[in-house]
N, C-alpha and C positions, 0 to 999 in steps of 0.2 A: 523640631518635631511638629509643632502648629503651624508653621508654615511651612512643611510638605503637605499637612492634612487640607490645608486651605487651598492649596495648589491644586488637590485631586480632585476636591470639590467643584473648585470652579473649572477646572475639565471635564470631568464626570456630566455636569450640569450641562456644561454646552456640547457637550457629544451626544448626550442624550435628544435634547432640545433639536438639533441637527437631523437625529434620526427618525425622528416622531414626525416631527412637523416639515411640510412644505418649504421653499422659498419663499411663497409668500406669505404662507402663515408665522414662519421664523422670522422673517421681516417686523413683521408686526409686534411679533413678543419680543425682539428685540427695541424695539420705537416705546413701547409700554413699559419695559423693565428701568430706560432709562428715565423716563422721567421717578419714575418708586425708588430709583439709587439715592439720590438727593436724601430723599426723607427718612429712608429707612438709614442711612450714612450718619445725618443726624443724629437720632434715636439711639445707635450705638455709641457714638459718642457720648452723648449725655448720662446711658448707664455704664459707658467705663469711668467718666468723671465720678460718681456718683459713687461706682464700689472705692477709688483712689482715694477718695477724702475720707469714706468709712473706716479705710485699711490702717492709711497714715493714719488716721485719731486714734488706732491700736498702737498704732509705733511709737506717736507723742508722750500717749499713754505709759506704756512701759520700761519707755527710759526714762520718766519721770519716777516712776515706780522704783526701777532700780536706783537714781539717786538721792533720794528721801530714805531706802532701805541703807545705801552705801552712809549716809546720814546717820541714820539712827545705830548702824553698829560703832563708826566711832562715837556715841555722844554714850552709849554701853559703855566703851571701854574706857570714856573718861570718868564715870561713874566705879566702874571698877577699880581705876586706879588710883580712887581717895578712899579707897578702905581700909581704915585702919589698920588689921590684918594682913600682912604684906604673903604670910603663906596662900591663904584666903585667895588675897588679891588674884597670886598669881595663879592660880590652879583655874578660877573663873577665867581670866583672862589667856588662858591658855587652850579654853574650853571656846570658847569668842573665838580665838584664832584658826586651832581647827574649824565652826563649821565656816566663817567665814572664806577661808579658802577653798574648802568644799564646795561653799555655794558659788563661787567666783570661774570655778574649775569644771567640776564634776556636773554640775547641776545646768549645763549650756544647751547641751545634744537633748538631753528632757524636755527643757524650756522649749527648742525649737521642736519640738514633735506635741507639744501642748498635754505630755506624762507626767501632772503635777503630783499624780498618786506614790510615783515613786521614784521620789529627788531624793539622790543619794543624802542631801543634806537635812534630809528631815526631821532623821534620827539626831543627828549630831545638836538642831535647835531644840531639840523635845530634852536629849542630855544636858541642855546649857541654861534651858527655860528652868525644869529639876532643883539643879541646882543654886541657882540663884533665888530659888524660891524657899528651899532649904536652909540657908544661909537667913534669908530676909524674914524669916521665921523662929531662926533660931532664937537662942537665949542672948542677949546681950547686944546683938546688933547693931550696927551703926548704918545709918543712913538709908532705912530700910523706904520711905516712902518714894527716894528718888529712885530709887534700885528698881522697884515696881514698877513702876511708869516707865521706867527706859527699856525695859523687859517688854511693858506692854507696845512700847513704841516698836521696837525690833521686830515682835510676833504679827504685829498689824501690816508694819510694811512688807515682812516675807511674802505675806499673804496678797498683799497686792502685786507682789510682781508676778507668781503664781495664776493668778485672776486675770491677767492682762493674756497669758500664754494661753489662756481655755479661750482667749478671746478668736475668733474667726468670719468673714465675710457669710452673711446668712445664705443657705443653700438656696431658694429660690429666687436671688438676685444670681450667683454664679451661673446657675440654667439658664436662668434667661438671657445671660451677657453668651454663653455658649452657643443659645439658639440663635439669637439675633447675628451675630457672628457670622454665623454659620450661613443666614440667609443674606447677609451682604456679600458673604460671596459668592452664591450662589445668583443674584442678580448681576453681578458682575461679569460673571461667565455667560448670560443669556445676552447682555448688552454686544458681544461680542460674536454673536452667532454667524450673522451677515457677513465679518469683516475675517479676512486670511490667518492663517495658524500667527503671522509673525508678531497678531494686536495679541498675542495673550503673552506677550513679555511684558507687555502693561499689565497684566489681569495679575501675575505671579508678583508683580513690583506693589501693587494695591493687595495683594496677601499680606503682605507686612507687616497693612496697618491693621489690620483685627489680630493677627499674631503677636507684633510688637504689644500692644496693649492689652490682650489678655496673660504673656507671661508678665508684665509688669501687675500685673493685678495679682498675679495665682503670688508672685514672688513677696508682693508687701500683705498676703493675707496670714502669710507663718513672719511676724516681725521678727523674731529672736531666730530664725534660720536666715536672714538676711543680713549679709555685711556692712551695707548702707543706713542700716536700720537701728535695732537696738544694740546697743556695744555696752559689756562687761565689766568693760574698762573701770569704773567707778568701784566694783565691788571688791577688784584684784589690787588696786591702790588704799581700801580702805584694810583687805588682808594685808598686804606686805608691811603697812605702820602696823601692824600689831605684831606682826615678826618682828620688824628691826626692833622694835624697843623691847 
């Protein structure tokens, strides 16, 4: 899709540029736009670099997130599984295992559209946070101050993986990666005014590069809609040990 719109562009541009201006004068603007390729080429470069390192430090971000969070629910359920109370035990650890799967599952297609408001798993942490607090309050309790803390550990990290998905490439860097784009090929196509229809399978092959590099950008700005990017993997291996046992 970006690279048909670049394509039209640097058509458009130079059919235009053809119709307007003379021979001689489209000479010229062809002689002028070449040398401005260089620099404005550059320029584009440097703010695709520049969103790619922003994007990725989302990515790094997030699957850190998720494995600290993947973390913290087994270090929950080894807590859970010294409690004296083996009814207790299991009913907590039952409650761990639903939302964990939930979050591992259900809570992906959310993550990747950056809808923290309404992760299926929310409910199910608010049910298991409840509980464990109920328990760590009740009468006779055991082991209540680690129970707390492994609770507050779980609640802190949910919320970081959550935090990472609101995360997104700031809108007036995207514009301007769109605009500048846009004017690389648009000189592109003026470079080529002078020279026969067959130089613009060069001009369609140099669409590639503002196309290639802007969907690689749009792609690593949603991390958790990308394959390459954040992976689950850790949450759905920290659910399945709470099923097998």
């Amino acid at each position: 899709m970006l690279l048909g719109f670049f394509c039209a562009v640097a058509t458009a541009i130079r059919q235009l540029v053809r119709w307007r201006c003379g021979p001689d004068a489209g000479a010229e603007l062809a002689e002028q736009a070449d040398k401005v390729l260089t620099g404005v080429s550059a320029t584009f470069a440097f703010f695709v670099g520049f969103a790619i390192t922003i994007c990725w430090g989302a990515v790094t971000a997030g699957q850190n997130a998720v494995e600290q969070h993947s973390a913290a629910i087994q270090s929950m359920a080894w807590e859970l599984r010294n409690i004296p109370e083996r009814p207790t035990s299991s009913a907590l650890l039952g409650k761990l295992g639903s939302y964990a799967q939930t979050a591992a599952d259900a809570d992906a297609r959310f993550l990747a559209r950056g809808d923290t408001a309404h992760l299926p798993s929310a409910a199910l942490l608010n049910d298991f946070e409840d509980a464990v607090n109920a328990y760590a309050n009740g009468p006779g309790s055991a082991r209540t101050e680690s129970l707390l803390t492994a609770s507050s550990g779980l609640i802190s990290t949910s919320a970081a993986v959550a935090a990472v998905a609101n995360r997104g490439m700031p809108r007036p860097l995207a514009t301007l990666l769109a605009i500048v784009g846009i004017l690389v090929t648009a000189i592109m196509g003026i470079t080529t005014v002078t020279s026969g229809r067959s130089s613009m399978v060069f001009v369609y092959v140099w669409c590639l590069i503002p196309a290639l590099s802007l969907t690689v950008v749009w792609a690593l700005a949603f991390p958790f809609a990308l394959r390459s990017g954040i992976t689950l993997a850790p949450l759905r291996a920290a659910a399945q040990s709470l099923t097998v046992r």
